[in-house]
MARBA-3410 file (N, C-alpha, C, O; in Angstrom, 1 decimal):
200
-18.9,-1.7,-11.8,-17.6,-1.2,-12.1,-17.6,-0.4,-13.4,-18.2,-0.9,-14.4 ~ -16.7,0.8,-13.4,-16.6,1.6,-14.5,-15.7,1.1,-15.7,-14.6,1.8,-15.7 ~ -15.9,0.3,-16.6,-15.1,-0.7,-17.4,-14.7,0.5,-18.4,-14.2,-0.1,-19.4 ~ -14.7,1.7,-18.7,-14.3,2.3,-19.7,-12.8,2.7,-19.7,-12.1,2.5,-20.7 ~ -12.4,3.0,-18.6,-10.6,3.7,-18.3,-10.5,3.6,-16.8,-11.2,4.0,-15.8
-9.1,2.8,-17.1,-8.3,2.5,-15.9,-6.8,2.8,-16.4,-6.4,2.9,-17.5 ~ -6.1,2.7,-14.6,-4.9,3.3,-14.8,-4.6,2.0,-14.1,-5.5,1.3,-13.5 ~ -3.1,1.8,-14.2,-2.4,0.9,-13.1,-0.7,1.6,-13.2,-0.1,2.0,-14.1 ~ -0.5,1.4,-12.0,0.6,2.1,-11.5,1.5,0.7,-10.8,0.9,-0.1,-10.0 ~ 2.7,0.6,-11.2,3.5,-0.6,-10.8,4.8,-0.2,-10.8,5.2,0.6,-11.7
5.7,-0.7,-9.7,7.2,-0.3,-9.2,8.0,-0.5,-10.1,8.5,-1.6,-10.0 ~ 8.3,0.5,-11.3,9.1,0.2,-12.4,10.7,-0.1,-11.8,11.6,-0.6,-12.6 ~ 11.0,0.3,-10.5,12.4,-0.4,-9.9,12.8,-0.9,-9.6,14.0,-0.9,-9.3 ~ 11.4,-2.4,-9.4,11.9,-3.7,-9.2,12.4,-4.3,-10.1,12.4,-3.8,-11.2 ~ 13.1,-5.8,-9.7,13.7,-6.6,-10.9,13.1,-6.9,-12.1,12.0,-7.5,-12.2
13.7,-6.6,-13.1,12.9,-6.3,-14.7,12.6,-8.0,-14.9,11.7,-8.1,-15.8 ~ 12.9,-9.0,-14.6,12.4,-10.3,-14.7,10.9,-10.2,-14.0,10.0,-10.3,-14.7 ~ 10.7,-10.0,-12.4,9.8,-10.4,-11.8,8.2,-9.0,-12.3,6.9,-9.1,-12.3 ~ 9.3,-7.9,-12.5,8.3,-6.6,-13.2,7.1,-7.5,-14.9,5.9,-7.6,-15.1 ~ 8.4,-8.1,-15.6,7.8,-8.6,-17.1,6.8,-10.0,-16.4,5.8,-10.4,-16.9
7.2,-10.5,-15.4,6.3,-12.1,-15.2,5.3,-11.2,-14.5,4.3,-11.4,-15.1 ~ 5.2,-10.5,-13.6,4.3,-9.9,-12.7,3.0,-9.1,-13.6,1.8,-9.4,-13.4 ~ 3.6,-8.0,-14.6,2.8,-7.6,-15.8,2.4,-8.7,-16.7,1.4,-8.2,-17.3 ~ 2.6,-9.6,-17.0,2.1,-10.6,-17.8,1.4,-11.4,-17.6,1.0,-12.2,-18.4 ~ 1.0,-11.3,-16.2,0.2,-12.3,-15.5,-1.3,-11.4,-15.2,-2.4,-11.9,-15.3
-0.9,-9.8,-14.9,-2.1,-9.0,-14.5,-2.7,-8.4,-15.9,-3.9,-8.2,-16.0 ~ -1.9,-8.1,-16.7,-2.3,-6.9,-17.8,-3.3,-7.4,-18.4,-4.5,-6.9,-18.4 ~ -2.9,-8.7,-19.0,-4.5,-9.3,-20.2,-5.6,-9.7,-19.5,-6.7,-9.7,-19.9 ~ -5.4,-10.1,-18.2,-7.0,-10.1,-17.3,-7.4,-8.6,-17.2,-8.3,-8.3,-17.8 ~ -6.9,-7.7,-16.7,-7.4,-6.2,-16.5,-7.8,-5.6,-17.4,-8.7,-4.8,-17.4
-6.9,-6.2,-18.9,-7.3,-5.5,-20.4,-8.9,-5.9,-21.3,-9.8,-5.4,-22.1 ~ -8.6,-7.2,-20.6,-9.7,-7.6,-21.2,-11.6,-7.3,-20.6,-12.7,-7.5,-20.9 ~ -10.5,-6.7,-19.5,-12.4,-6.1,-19.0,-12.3,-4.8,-18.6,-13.1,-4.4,-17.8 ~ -11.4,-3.9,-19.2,-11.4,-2.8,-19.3,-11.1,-1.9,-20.8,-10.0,-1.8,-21.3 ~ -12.1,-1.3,-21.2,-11.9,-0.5,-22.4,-10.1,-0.1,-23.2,-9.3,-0.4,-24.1
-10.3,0.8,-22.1,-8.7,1.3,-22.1,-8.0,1.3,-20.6,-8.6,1.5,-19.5 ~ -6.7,1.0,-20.8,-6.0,0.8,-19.5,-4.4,1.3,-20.0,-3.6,1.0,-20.8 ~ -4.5,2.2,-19.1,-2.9,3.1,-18.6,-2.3,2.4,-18.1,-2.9,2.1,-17.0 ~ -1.0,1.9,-18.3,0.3,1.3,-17.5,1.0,2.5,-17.5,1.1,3.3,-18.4 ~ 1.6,2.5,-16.0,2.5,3.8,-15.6,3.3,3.0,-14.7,3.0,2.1,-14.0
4.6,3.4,-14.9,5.8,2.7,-14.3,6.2,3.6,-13.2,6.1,4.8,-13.5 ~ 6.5,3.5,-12.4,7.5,4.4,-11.0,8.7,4.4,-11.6,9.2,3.3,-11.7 ~ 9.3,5.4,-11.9,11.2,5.5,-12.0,11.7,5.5,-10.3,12.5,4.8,-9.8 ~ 10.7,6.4,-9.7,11.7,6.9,-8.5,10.6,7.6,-7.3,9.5,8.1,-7.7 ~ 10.8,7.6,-6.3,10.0,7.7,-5.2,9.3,9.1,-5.4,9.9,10.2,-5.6
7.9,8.8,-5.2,6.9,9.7,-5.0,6.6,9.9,-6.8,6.1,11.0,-7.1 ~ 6.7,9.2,-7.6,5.8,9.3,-8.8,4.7,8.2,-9.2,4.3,8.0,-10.3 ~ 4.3,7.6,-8.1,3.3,7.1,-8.5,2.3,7.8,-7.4,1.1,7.4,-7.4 ~ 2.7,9.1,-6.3,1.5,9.8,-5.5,1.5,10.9,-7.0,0.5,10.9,-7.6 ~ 2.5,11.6,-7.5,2.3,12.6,-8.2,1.6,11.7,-9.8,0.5,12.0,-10.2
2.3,10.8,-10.5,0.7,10.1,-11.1,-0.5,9.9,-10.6,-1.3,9.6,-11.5 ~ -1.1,10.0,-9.3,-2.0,10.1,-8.9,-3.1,11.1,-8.6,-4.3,11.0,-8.5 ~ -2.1,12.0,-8.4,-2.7,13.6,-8.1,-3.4,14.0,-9.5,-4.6,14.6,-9.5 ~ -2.8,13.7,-10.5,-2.8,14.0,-11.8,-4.4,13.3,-12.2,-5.1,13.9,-13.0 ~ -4.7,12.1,-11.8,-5.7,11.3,-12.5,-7.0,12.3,-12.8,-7.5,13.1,-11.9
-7.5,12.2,-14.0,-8.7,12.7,-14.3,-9.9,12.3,-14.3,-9.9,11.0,-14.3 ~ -11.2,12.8,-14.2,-12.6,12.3,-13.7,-12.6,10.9,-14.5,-12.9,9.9,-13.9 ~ -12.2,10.9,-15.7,-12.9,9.9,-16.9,-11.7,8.4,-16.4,-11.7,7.3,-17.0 ~ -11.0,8.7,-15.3,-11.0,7.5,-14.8,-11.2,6.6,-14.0,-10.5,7.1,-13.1 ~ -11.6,5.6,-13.5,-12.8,4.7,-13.4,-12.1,4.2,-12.2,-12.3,4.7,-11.1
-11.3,3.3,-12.4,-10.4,2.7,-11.5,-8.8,3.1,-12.2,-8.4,3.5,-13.3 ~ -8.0,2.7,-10.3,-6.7,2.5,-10.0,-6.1,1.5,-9.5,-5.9,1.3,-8.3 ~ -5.7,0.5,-10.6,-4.9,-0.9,-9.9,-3.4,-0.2,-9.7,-2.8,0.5,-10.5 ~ -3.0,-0.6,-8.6,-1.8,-0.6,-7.4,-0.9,-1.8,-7.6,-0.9,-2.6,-6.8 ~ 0.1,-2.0,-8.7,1.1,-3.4,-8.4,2.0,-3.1,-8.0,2.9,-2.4,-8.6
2.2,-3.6,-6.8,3.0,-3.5,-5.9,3.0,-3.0,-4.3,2.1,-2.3,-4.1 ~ 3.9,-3.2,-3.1,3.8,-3.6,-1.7,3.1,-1.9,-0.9,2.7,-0.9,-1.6 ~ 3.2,-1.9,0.1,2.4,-1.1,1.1,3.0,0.0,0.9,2.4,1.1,0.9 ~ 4.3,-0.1,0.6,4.4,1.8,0.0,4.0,2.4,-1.2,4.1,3.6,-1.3 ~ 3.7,2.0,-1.7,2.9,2.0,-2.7,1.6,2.3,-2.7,1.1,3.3,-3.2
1.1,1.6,-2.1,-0.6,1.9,-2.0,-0.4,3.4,-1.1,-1.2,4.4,-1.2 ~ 0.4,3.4,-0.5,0.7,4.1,0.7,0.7,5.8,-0.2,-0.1,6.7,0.1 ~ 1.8,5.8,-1.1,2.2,6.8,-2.2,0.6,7.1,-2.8,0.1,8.2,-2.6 ~ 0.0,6.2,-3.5,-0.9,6.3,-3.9,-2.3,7.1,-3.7,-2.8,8.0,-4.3 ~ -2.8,6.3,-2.0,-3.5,7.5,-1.5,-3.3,8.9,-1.2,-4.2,9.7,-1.6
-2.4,9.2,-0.7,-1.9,10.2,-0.5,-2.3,11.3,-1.9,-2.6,12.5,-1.7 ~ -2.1,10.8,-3.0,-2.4,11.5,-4.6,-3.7,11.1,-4.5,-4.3,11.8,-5.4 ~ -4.4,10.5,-4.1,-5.7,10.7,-4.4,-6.9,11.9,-3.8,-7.9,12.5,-4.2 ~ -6.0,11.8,-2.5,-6.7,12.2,-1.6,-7.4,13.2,-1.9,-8.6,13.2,-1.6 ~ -6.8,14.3,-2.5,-7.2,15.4,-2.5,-8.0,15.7,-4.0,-8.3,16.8,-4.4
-8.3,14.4,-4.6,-8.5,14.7,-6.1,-10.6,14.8,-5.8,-10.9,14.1,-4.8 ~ -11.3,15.3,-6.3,-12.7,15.9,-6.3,-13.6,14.9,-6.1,-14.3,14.8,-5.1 ~ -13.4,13.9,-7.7,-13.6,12.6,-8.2,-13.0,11.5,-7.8,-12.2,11.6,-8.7 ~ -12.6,10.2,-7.0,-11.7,9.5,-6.8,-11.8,8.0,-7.2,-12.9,7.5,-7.0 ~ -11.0,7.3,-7.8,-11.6,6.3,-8.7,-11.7,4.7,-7.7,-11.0,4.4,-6.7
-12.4,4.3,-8.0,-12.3,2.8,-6.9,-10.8,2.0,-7.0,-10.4,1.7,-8.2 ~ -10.1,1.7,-6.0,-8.9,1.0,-5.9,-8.6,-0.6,-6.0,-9.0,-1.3,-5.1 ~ -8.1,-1.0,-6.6,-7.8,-2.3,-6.7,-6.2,-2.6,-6.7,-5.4,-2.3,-7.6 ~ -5.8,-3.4,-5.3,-4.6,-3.6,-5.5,-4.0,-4.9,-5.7,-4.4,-6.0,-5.3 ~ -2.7,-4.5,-6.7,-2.2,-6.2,-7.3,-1.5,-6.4,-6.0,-1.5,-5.3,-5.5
-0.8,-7.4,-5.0,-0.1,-7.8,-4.3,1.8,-7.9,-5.2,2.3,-8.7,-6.0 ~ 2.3,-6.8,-4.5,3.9,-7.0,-5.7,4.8,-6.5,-4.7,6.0,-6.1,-5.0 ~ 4.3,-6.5,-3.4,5.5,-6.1,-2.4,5.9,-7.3,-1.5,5.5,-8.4,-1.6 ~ 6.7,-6.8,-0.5,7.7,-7.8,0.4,6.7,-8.6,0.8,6.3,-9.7,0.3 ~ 6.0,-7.6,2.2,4.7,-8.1,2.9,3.4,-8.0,2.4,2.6,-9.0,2.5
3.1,-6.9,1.8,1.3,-6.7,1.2,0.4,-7.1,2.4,-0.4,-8.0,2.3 ~ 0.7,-6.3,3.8,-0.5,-6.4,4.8,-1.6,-6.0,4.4,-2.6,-6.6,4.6 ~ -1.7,-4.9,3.7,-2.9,-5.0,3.9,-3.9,-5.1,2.4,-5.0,-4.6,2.5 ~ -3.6,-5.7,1.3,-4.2,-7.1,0.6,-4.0,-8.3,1.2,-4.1,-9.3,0.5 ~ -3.8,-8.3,2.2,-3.7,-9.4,3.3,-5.0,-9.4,3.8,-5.9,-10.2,3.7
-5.0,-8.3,4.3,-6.5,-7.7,5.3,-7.7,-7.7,5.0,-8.8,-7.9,5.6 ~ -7.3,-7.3,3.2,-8.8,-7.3,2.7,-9.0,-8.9,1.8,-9.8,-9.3,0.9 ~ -8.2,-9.4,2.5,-8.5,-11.0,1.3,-7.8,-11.4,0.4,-7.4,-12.6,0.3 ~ -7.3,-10.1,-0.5,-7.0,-10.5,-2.2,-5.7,-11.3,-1.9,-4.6,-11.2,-1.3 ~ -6.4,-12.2,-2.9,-5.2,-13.3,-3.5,-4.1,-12.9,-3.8,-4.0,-12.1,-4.8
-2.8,-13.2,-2.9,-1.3,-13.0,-3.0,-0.6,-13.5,-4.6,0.5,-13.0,-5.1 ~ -1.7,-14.6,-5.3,-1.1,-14.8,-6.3,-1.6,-13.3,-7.6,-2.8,-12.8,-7.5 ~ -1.0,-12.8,-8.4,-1.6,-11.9,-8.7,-2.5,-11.9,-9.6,-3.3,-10.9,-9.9 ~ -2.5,-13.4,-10.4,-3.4,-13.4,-11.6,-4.6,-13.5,-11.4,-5.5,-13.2,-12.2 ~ -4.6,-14.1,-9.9,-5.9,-14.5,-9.3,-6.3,-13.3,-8.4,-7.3,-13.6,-7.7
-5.9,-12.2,-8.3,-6.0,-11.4,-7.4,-6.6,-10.3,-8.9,-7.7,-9.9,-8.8 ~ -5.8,-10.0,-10.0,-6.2,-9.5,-11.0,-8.1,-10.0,-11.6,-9.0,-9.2,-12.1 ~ -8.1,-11.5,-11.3,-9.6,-12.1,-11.8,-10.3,-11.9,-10.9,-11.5,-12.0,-11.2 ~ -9.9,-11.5,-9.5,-10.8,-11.1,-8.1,-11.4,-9.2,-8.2,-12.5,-8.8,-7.8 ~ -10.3,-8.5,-8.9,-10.2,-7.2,-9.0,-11.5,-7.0,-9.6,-12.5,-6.6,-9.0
-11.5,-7.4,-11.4,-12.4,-7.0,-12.0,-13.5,-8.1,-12.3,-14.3,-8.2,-13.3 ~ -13.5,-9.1,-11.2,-15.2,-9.5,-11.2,-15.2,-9.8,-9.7,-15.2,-11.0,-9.4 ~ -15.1,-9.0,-8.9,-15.7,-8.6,-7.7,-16.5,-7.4,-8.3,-16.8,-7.0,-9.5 ~ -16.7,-6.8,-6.6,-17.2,-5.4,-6.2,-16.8,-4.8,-5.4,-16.4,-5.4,-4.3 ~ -16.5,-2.9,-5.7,-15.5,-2.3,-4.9,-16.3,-2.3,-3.2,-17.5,-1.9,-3.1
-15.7,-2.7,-2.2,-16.3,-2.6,-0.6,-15.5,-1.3,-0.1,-14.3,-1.2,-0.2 ~ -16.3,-0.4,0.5,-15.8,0.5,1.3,-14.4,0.0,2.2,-14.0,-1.1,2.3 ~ -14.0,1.0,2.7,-12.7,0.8,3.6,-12.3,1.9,4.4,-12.3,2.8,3.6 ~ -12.0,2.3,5.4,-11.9,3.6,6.0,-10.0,4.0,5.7,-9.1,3.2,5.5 ~ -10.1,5.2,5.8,-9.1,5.9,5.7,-8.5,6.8,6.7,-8.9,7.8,7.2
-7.2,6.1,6.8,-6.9,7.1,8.4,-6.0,8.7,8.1,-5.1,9.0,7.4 ~ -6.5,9.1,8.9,-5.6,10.5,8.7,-4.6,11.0,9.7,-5.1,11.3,10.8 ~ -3.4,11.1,9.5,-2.6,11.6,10.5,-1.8,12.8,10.3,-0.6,12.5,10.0 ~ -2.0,14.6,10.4,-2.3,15.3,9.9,-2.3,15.6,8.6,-3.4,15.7,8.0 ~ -1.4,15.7,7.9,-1.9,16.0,6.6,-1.7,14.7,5.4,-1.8,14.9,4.2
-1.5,13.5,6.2,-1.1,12.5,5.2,-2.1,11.5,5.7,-2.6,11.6,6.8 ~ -2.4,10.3,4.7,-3.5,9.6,4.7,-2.9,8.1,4.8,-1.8,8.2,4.4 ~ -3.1,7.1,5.0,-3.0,5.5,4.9,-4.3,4.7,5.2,-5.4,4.9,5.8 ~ -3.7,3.6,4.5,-4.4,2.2,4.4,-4.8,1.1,5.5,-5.7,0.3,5.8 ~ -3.5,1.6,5.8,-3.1,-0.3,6.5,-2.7,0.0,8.3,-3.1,-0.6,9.3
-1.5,1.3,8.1,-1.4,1.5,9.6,-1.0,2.8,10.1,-0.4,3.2,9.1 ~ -1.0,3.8,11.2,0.0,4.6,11.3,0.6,4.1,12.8,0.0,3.6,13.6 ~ 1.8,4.4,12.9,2.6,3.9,14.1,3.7,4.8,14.5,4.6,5.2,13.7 ~ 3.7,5.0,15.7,5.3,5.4,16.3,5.8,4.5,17.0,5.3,3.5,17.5 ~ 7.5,4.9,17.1,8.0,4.1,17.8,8.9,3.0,17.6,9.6,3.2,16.6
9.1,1.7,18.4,9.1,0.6,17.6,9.5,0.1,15.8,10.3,-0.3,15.0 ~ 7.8,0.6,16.0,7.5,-0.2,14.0,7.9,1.1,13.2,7.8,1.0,12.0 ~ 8.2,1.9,13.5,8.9,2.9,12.7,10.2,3.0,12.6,10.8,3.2,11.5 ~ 10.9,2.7,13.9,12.7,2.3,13.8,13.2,1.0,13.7,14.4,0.7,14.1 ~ 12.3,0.1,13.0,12.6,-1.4,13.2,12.3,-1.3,11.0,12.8,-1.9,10.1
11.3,-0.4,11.2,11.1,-0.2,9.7,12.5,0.6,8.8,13.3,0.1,8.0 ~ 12.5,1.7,9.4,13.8,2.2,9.3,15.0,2.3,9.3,15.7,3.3,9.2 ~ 15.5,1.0,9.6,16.5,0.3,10.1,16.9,-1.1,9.5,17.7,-1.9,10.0 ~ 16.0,-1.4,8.1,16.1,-2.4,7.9,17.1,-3.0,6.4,16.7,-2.7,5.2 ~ 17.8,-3.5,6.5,18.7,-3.9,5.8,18.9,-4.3,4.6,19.4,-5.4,4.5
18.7,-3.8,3.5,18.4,-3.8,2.1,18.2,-5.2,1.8,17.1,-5.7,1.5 ~ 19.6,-6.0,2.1,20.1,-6.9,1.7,19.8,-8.1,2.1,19.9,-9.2,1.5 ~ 19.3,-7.8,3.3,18.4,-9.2,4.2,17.0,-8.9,3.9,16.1,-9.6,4.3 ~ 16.7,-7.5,3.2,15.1,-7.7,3.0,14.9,-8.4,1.8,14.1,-9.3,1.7 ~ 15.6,-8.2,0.8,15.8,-9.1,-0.7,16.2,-10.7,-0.3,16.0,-11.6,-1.1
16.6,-10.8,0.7,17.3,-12.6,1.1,15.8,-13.3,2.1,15.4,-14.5,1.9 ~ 15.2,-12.4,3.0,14.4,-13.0,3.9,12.9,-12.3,3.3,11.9,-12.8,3.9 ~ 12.7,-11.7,2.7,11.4,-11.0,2.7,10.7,-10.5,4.4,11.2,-9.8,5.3 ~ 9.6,-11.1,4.2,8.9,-10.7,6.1,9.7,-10.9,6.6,10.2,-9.8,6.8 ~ 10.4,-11.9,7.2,11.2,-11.8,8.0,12.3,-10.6,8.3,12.5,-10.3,9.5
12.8,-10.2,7.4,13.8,-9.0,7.3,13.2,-7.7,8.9,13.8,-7.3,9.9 ~ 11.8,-7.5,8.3,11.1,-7.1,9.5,11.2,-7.1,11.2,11.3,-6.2,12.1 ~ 10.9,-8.9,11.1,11.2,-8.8,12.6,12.3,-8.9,13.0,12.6,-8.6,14.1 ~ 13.5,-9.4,11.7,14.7,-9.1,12.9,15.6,-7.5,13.0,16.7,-7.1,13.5 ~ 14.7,-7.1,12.2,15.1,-5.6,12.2,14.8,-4.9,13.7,15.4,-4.1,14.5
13.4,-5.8,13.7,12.7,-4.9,15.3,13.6,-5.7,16.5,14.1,-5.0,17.4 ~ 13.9,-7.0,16.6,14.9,-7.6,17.4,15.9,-6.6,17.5,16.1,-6.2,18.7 ~ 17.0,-5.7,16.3,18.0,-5.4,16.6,18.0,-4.3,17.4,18.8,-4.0,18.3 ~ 16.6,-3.4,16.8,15.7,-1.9,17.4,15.8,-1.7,18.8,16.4,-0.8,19.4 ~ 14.8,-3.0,19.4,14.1,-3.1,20.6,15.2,-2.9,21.6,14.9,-2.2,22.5
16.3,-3.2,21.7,17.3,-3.3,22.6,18.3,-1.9,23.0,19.1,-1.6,23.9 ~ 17.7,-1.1,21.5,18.0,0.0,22.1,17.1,1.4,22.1,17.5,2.5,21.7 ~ 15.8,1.2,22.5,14.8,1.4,22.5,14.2,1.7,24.2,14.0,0.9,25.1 ~ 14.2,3.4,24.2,13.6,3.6,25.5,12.2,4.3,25.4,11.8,5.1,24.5 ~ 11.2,3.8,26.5,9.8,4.1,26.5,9.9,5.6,26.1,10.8,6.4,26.3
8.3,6.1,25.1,8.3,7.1,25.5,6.8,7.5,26.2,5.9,6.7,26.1 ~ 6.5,8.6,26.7,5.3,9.2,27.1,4.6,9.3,26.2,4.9,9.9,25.2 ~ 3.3,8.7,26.1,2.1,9.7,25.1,0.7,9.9,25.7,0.1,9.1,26.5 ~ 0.3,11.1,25.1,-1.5,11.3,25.4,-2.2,11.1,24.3,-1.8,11.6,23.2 ~ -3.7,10.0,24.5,-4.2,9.5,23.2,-5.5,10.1,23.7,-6.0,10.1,24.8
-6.0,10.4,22.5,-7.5,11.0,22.8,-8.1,10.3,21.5,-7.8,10.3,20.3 ~ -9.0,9.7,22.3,-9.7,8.7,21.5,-11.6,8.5,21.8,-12.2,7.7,22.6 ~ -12.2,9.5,20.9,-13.4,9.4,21.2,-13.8,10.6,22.6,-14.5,10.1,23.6 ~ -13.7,11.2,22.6,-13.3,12.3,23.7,-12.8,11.6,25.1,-13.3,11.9,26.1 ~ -11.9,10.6,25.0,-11.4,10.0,26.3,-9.7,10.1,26.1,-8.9,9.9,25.2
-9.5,10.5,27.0,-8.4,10.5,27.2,-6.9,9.6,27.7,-6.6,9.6,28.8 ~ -6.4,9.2,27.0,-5.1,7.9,27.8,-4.0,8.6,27.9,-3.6,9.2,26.9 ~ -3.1,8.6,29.1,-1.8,8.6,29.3,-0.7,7.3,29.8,-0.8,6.9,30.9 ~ 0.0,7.0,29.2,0.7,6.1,29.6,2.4,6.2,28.8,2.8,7.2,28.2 ~ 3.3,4.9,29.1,4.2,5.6,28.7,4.4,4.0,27.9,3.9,3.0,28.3
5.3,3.8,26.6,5.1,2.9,25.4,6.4,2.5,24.4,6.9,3.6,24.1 ~ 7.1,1.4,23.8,7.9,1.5,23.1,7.7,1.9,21.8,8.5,2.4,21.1 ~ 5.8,1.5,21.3,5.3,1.7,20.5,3.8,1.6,20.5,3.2,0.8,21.1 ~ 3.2,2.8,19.6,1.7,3.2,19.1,1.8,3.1,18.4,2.7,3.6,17.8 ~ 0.5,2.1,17.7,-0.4,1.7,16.4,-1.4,1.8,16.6,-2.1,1.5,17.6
-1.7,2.4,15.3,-3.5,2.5,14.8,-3.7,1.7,13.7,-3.5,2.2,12.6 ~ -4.3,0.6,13.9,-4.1,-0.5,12.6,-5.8,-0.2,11.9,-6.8,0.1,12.6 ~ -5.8,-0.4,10.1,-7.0,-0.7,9.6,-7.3,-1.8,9.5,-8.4,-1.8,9.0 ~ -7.0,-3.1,9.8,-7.0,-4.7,9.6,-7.1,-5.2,10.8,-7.1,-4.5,11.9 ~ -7.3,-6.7,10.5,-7.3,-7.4,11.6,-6.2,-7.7,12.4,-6.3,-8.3,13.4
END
């Protein structure tokens, strides 16, 4: 690992209590095995992909605190960068599937001591035309069950908020047709929802 400069990018929108216990638990493990380290806050949607875009060669690593849109934002700013730095994410969202997928400790301090004394493992990256993810791409279903989901019961239930978002979805939800080409094969069928998952 490149211990000289790192960045970490964390949802400066969340609640300023769980933001100060969340940073205080990750910063002095990260600091202490990294030279120098950038904290960059998110005000507002899509500045932590445009902090990303931005990142220069002489940085090493990118710790991620915070949930799947996030990491999600994040790639997306990397993607296109020359150099790209190895990723490490803190777990600071609702669900965190996919620091689920790859192991890391939900707790963060322990996820923080996993970060910088592990070793970075490859991971594939999916593409669906000009935008990039982690964890899944999907129509359908998990996209109107996602977008549909209720501020107020996601702060009250966390995961759960999810499925009963898709309970409320599914009922008014008609199949649609798709063609998948997969590996020069062809499928037609008709679906309430398609996923292409990176996890188990």
């Amino acid at each position: 690992m490149n211990r000289k400069k790192a960045m970490l990018i964390y949802n400066g929108n969340a609640g300023q209590k769980n933001v100060d216990k969340t940073l205080g638990a990750a910063v002095p493990i990260l600091s202490q095995a990294i030279d120098e380290l950038i904290v960059k806050p998110t005000r507002k949607k899509s500045d932590a992909f445009e902090f990303c875009r931005e990142i220069g060669e002489d940085i090493g690593q990118l710790f991620i605190l915070g949930g799947d849109g996030t990491v999600h934002e994040c790639i997306n700013g990397i993607s296109q960068l020359h150099t790209k730095p190895d990723i490490g994410i803190l777990p600071g969202g609702t669900c965190n599937d996919f620091s689920r997928a790859l192991r890391i400790p939900q707790n963060i301090e322990k996820a923080a001591e996993a970060l910088v004394n592990g070793s970075p493992v490859p991971v594939d990256v999916l593409k669906a035309n000009d935008h990039y993810c982690l964890n899944f791409w999907g129509i359908g279903l998990i996209t109107e069950a996602s977008s549909h989901i209720n501020q107020t019961e996601k702060a009250l239930l966390g995961r759960i908020s999810y499925f009963t978002s898709a309970l409320r979805t599914i009922s008014n939800l008609e199949p649609f047709s798709f063609l998948l080409s997969i590996d020069g094969e062809e499928f037609t069928d008709e679906a309430v929802m398609v996923v292409v998952l990176n996890g188990p």
